[in-house]
N, C-alpha and C positions, 0 to 999 in steps of 0.2 A: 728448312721448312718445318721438320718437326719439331727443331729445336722453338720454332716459334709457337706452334701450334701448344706445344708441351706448357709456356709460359702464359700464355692465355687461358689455357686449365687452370693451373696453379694462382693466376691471379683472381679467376675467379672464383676459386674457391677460398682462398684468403676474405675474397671480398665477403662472402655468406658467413664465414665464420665470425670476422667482426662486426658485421651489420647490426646495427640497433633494433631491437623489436620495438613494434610501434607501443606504446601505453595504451590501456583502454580509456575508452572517451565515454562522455556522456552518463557519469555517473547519476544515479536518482532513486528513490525510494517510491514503493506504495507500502501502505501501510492502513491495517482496518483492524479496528476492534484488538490493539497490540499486537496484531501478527505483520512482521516487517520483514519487507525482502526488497534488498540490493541489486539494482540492475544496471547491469551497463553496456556498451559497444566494443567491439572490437575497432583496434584503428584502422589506420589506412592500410592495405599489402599485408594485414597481420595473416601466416600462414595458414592454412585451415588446423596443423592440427596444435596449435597454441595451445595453451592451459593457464588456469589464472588462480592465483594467491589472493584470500582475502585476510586481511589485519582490522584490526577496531583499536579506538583507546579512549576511555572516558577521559572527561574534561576535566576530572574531580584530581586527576593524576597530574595535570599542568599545576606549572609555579604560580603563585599570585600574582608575579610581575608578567607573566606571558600571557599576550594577547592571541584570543583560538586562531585570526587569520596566518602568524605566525609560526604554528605548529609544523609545517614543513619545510619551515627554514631553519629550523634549528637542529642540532646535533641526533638524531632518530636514537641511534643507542644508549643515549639515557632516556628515551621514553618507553614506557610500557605498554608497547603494540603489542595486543593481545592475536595470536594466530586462532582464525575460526576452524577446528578440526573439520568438519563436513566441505568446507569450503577451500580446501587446497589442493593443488594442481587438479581445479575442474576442468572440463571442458565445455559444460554451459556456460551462460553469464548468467546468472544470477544468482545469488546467496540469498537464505533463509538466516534470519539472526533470531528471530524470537527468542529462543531460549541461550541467545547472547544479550539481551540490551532486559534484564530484570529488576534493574532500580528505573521506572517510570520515570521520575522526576532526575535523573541524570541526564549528560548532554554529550553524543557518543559523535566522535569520527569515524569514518572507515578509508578504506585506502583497498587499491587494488594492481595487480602488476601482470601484465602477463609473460608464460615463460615456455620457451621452447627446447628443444634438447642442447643448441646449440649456445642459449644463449638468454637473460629476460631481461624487461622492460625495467624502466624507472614509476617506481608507483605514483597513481591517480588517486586524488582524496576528495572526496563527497562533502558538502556543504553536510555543517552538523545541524545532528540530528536530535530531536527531544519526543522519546516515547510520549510523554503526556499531553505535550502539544500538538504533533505533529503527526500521531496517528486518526487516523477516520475513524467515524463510526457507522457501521451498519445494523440494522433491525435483525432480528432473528426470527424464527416461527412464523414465517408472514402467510395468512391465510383470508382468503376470500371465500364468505360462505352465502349462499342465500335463502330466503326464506320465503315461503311458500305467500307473505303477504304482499310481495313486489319491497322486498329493500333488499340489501346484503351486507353483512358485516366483512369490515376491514380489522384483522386480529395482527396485531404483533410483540415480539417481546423485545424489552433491552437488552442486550449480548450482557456473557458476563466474561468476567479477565478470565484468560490464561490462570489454569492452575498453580502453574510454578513461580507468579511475582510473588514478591515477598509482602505477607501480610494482609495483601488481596488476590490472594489465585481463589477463584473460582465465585467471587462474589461479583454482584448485578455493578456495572459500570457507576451505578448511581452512589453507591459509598463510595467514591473520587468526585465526583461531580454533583451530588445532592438532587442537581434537577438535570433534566434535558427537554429541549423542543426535537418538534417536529415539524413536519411540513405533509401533508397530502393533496395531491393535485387526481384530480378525475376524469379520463378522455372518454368519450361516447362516439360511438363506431369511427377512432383516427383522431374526434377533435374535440379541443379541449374545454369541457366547462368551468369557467372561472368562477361562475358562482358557488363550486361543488369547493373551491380550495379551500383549505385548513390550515392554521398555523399555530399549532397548541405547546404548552408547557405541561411537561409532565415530572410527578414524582413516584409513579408507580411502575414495575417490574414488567408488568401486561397493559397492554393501550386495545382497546374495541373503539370502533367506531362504525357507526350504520351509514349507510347510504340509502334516503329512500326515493319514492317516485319514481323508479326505474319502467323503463319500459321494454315490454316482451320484448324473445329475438335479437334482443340487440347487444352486442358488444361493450364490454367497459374494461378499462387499462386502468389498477389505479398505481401510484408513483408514491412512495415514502422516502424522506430522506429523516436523519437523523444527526442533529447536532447537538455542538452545547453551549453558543452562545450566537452566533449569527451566519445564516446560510449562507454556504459558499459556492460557486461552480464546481468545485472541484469534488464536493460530496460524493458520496457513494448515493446511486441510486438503485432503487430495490422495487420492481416493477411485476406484478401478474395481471393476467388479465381474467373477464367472467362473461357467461356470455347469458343473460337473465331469459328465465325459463315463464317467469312469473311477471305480468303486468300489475303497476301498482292499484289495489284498492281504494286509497286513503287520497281524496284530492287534496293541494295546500303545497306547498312551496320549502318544504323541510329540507335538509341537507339531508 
């Protein structure tokens, strides 16, 4: 009996020692105004106290002949999976890369693996990725002010890059982009005035816009999003609300 009992130990510990850690799953990015972070899942049974490697490689490092869906099926030790320092054996999931992906116009991989004492996973790679395409944009300095004649101004700025790209750290997103739209949507107490929307092109650093005819006591939510060629669901949106002190003076039908 012990003799069996002992073998049943022993198998089972065999079995944990070479058990496969699960891969992480559900690789995905958000990404606003160049700042990007990598998120992902852990998989099925993965242990609580896992930990996780993150790697990147620019695309600019593949052969001419290799096509990017191929990139994990080829020999890894001749590519130049770059290791993110901040991001090795975490115990979150998610990775900050900002001040990994500084050529905008490059086109980055990542890959992640989780690893336990015993033993890690076979790494996970993320649909690539393009800073200049594929980050959002969000408004800056968003302010709702009102004025004592029944309107209120809508103020906001364009973000500017990250200090550290090269060539444009810290300038207005608009020397990459020349112009940008906008969108403003206006709700009054819950619900929405569609005759209050907006959909403007802009070349300037500071956007104002008035909202007039407002009436006392009452509630307003306004919505901004910001893009640079055509709105999408997936926009960041950037929302306050005002709650008007001042009934308008001025009858007429003004935005």
């Amino acid at each position: 009996m012990f003799t069996i009992v002992s073998l049943l130990y022993s198998l089972q510990f065999l079995n944990s020692v070479i058990a496969v850690v699960p891969p992480p799953v559900k690789l995905s990015f958000t990404s606003e105004n160049l700042h990007h972070v990598l998120m992902w899942e852990a998989g099925t049974d993965t242990p609580f106290t896992t930990r996780y490697t993150v790697q990147y490689l620019a695309l600019s490092t593949l052969g001419m002949e290799e096509h990017p869906q191929n990139v994990n099926q080829t020999d890894d030790e001749e590519r130049s999976w770059v290791a993110v320092q901040n991001c090795s054996l975490i115990s979150n999931r998610t990775c900050d890369l900002t001040n990994e992906f500084t050529d905008i116009y490059e086109s980055y991989f990542t890959r992640v693996k989780a690893v336990t004492e015993m033993d890690e996973s076979n790494w996970t790679s993320s649909n690539v990725f393009q800073p200049f395409e594929d980050s959002k944009l969000r408004p800056v300095n968003f302010n709702l002010s009102e004025s004592p004649i029944g309107d209120f101004k809508i103020n906001f700025d364009i973000p500017s890059i990250p200090p550290f790209i090269p060539d444009f750290g810290s300038k207005s997103f608009l020397e990459i982009h020349f112009a940008l739209y906008y969108s403003i949507s206006v709700s009054k107490d819950g619900e929405l005035e569609k005759v209050r929307d907006v959909l403007e092109r802009t070349e300037k650093i500071s956007v104002e816009e008035i909202v007039a005819n407002v009436q006392p006591n009452t509630n307003y939510c306004v919505t901004i999003k910001l893009f640079t060629f055509d709105e999408d669901q997936s926009d960041p949106m950037e929302t306050k609300c005002i709650v008007a002190q001042y009934g308008s003076k001025v009858q007429g039908t003004e935005w």
